[in-house]
N, C-alpha and C positions, 0 to 999 in steps of 0.2 A: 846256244842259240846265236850269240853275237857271232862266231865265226862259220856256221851256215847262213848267214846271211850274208857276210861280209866278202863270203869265196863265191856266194852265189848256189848256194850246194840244196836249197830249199827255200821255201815261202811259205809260211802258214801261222797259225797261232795255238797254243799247250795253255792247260790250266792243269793245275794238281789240288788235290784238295783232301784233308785230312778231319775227318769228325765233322766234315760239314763245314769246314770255316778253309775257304781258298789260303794256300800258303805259297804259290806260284803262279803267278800268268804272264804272256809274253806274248806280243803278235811280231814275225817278223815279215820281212818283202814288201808285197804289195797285191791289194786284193783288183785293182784293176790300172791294164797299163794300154796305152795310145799314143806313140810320138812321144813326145816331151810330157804328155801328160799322166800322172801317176799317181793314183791313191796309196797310200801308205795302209796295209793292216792294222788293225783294231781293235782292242778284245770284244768291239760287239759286230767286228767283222760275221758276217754269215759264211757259210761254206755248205754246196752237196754232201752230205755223208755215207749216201751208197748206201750199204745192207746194215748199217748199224740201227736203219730205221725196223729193221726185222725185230728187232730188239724191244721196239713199240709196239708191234703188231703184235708180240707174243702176248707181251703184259697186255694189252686190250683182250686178247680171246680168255684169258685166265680169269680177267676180272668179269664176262658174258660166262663162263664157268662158271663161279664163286654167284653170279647173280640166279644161277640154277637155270640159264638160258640154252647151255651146251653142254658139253660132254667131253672128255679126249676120246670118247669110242664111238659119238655120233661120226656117219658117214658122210660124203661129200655127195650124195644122190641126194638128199634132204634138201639142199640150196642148187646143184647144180646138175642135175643127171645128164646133162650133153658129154661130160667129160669122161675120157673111156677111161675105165674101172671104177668111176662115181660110186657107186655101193660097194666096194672093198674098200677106197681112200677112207682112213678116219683121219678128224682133225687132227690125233698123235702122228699119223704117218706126217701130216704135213709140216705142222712143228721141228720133229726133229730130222727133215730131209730123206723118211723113209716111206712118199708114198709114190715115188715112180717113172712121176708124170715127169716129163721130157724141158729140162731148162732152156727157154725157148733162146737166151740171151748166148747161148751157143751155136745158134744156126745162123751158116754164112750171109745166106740175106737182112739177118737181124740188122748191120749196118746201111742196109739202106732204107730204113723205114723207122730208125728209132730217132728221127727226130719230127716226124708227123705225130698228131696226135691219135689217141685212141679210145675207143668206149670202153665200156665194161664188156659189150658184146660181141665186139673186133677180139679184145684178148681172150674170148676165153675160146674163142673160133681159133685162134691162132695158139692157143695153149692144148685146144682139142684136136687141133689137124698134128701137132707134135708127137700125140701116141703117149705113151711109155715104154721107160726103157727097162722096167723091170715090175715085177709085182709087189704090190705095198707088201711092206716092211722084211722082203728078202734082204733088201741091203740098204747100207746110205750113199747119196749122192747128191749135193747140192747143187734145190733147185729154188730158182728166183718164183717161175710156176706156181711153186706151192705155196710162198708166201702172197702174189699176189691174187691167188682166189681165195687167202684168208681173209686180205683184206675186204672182198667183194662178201664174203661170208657176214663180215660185223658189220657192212653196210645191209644186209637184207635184213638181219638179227635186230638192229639197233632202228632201221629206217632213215638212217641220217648216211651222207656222205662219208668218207674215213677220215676228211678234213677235220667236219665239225663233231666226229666222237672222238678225235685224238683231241681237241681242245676243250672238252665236255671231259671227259676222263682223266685226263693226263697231264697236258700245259699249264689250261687254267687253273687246274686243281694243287698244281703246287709250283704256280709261279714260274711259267719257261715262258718269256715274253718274245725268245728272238725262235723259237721253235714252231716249224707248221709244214706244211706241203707245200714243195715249191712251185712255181710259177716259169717262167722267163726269166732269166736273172735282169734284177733290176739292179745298178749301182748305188740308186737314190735309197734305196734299203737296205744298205750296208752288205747286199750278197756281193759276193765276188767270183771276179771270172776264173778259171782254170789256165795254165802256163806249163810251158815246156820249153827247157834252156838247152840254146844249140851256142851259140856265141853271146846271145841276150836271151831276156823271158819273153816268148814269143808266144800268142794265143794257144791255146791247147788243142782244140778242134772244133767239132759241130757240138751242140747242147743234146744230149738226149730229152725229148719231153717227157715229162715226168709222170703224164698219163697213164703211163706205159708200165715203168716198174712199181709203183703204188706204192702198196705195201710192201715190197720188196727192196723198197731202194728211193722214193722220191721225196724224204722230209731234208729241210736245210736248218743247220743248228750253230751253236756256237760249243767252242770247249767249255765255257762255264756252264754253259745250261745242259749240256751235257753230263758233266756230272754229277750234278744236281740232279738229274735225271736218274740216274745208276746207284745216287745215294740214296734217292728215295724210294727203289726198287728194294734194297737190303736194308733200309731201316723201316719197312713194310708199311709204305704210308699208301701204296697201290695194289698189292696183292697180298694174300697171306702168307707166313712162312709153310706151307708144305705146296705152295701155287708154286714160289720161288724155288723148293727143292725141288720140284718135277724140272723147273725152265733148265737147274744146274747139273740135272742130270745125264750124265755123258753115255751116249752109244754110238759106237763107232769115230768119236769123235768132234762127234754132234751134240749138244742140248741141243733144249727148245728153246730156239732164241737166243742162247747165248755159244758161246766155245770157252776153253780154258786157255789160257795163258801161265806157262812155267816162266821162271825165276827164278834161277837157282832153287832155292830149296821152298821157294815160298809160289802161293799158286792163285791169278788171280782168272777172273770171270768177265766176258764180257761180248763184242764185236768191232771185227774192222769194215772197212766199207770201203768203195771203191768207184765212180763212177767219173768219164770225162776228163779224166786226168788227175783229178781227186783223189784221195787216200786220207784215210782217218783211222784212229784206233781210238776206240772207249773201253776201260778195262778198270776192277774194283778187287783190290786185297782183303778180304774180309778179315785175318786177323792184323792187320794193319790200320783197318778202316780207313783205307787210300784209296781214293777215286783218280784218276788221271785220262782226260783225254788231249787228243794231237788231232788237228785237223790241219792239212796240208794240200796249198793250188798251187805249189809246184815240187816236182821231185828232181835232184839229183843224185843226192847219196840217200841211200832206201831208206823207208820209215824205218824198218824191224834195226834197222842199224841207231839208228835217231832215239829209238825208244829205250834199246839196250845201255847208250849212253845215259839218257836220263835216270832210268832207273839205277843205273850203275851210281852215277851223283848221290840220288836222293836215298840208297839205302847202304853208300859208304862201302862199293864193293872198286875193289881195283881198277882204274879205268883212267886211259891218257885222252886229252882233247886230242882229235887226228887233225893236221893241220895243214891239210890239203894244200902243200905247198908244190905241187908237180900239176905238170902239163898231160892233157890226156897225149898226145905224142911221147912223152917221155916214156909210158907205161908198154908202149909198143912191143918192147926188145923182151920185156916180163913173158908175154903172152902163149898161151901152148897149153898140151897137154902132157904130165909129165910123170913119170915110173921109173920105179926103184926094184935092185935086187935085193933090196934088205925083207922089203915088206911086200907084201901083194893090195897095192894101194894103187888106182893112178889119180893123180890131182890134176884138175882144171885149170887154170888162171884166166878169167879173161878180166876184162875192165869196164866199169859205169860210170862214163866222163871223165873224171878226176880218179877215180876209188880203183883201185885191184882188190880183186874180187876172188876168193878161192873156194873149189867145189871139192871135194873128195868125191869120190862114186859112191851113189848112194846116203850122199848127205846134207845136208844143209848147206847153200853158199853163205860164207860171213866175208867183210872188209878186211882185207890188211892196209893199215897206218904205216905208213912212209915216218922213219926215225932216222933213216940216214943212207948217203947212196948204195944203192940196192940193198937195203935193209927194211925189212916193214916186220910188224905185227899184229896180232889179235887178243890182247887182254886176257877178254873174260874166259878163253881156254889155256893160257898159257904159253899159244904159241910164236913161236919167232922166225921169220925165213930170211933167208940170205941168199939173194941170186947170182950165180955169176955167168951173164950172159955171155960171155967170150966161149964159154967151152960148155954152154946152151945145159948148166946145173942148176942144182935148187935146193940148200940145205935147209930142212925142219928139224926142228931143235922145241921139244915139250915135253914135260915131266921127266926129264935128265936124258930122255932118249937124242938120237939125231940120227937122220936118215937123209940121205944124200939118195935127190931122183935125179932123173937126165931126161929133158923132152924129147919127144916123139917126133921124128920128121914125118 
């Protein structure tokens, strides 16, 4: 955390927490910046968290289950029948991203109207002019849609707002004093703004109003209350364990509400989120009983990158602080796409400000760490490259092998 901060490479604040008793937190950057003027992050700094609010919305429909209110096979024609295929969508399709309806957060115009606000009756006009893109539970495909007619679901079910039943069920019920639906961001309330670093942290963009994504994306939280959140999920103090074994149940890659997170050998449970420049991860080890969230208003070097270091630390797996000591101009002469006669591989390289970034086809981009001129590598797999721009090569070097590519003009 000190040298993302200190290169400038992120702004945000991490809690870890173990059995319920915090064993980390850190805020770095700064939650809002003006001229000379500059708030410093906070652990009671606020932050957007995107769709990690889905995560709430789930746990609220399970517990209107559990109260014998719903069903996962009641139908969406019951609350909403404007919506085309209303009596095929069950509440299951919508949970686990299999009932259809069209994620409105994809269409080109969506930018020019997400920061007006909206009713209940504008979105669902604008969720039912979207169609579907498929029939419930042919396949999965995430959609923001579905989670916010859930939300509209537990307002018709409950008769209250989705504000005052996420505070009625959830916050006040175990203690999240910095958790609720957001507003405008106010400074005076320790929310913070969203940034994006070109030479300095420069404003991020327009605010989306948070009318809009509801339940899909509009609560503002902190890491500690967020995990506290997650913990209180798995130590069933808000829904029962087979509520929770449906949420953690994976199809296609979906739960209801949550997704899996690998680690090496260990597998946790949870959500990222994403909105405005925001990026957050909330995610829980069950046999570890490790909760860990990251809430981040500004990126440079990727969350997934940030999180693999942490974790790397806290569970004592191989792992060098990268020390972003190069200029994104230096990474210049790296850049290409580049193939080998050894292997039928081609590799990517491009760069994210400071970081070189490597893609293989068909795989995951991860960081390579700058160790020395044109030397970098990537840990947690092993590998080592060594470029020599003069004669435009690229030797990988992992698990004894080494394969010498040559970019592509």
């Amino acid at each position: 955390m000190d040298i993302l901060a200190d290169k400038n490479q992120a702004m945000g604040s991490l809690t870890i927490s173990k059995k319920g008793v915090v064993v980390y937190s850190r805020a770095i950057g700064y939650s809002f910046i003006s001229g000379n003027e500059k708030l410093p992050a906070r652990d009671q700094t606020k932050y957007r968290i995107g769709s990690i609010t889905k995560m709430f919305t789930a746990t609220m429909i399970f517990q209107l289950i559990e109260d014998g209110k719903l069903t996962l096979t009641t139908t969406v024609d019951k609350f909403f029948p404007q919506l085309p295929n209303a009596s095929k969508i069950t509440i299951s399709n919508l949970l686990n991203h299999r009932s259809g309806l069209h994620n409105f957060t994809d269409d080109p115009e969506y930018q020019t109207w997400m920061t007006q606000p909206k009713t209940r009756d504008e979105m669902l006009a604008i969720i039912s002019k979207g169609g579907v893109d498929f029939q419930p539970n042919e396949k999965s495909s995430y959609s923001n849609s579905g989670y916010v007619v859930l939300a509209y679901i537990i307002e018709k079910i409950s008769k209250q707002s989705y504000s005052k039943y996420l505070s009625n069920r959830i916050t006040s019920k175990i203690g999240l004093s910095s958790t609720y639906v957001g507003p405008k961001t106010d400074t005076k309330k320790n929310e913070s703004f969203s940034y994006r670093f070109l030479n300095s942290w420069d404003l991020g963009g327009p605010e989306t109003d948070l009318s809009i994504p509801g339940g899909a994306g509009a609560i503002v939280s902190t890491p500690a209350d967020l995990t506290k959140f997650i913990e209180s999920l798995f130590f069933l103090k808000l829904i029962s364990s087979s509520s929770l074994e449906q949420m953690k149940t994976m199809t296609d890659g979906y739960g209801m509400g949550m997704f899996q997170f690998p680690f090496y050998t260990k597998q946790a449970y949870g959500h990222t989120g994403g909105v405005d420049g925001f990026a957050s991860i909330l995610e829980y080890f069950p046999e570890d009983s490790l909760a860990l969230a990251y809430c981040s208003n500004g990126q440079v070097y990727p969350m997934n990158y940030i999180l693999i270091g942490v974790l790397s630390i806290y569970f004592n797996q191989p792992y060098s602080i990268p020390t972003f000591s190069l200029k994104t101009e230096d990474l210049d002469k790296y850049l290409g796409v580049y193939s080998s006669i050894q292997i039928p591989l081609k590799i990517t390289i491009t760069k994210n400000a400071t970081t070189l970034i490597s893609q293989a086809a068909g795989q995951q981009s991860f960081p390579l760490d700058a160790t020395e001129k044109d030397k970098f590598k990537f840990d947690p797999a092993g590998i080592k490259v060594e470029f020599n721009p003069d004669k435009n090569e690229m030797t990988l070097k992992q698990g004894g092998q080494t394969v010498l590519f040559t970019k592509e003009k």
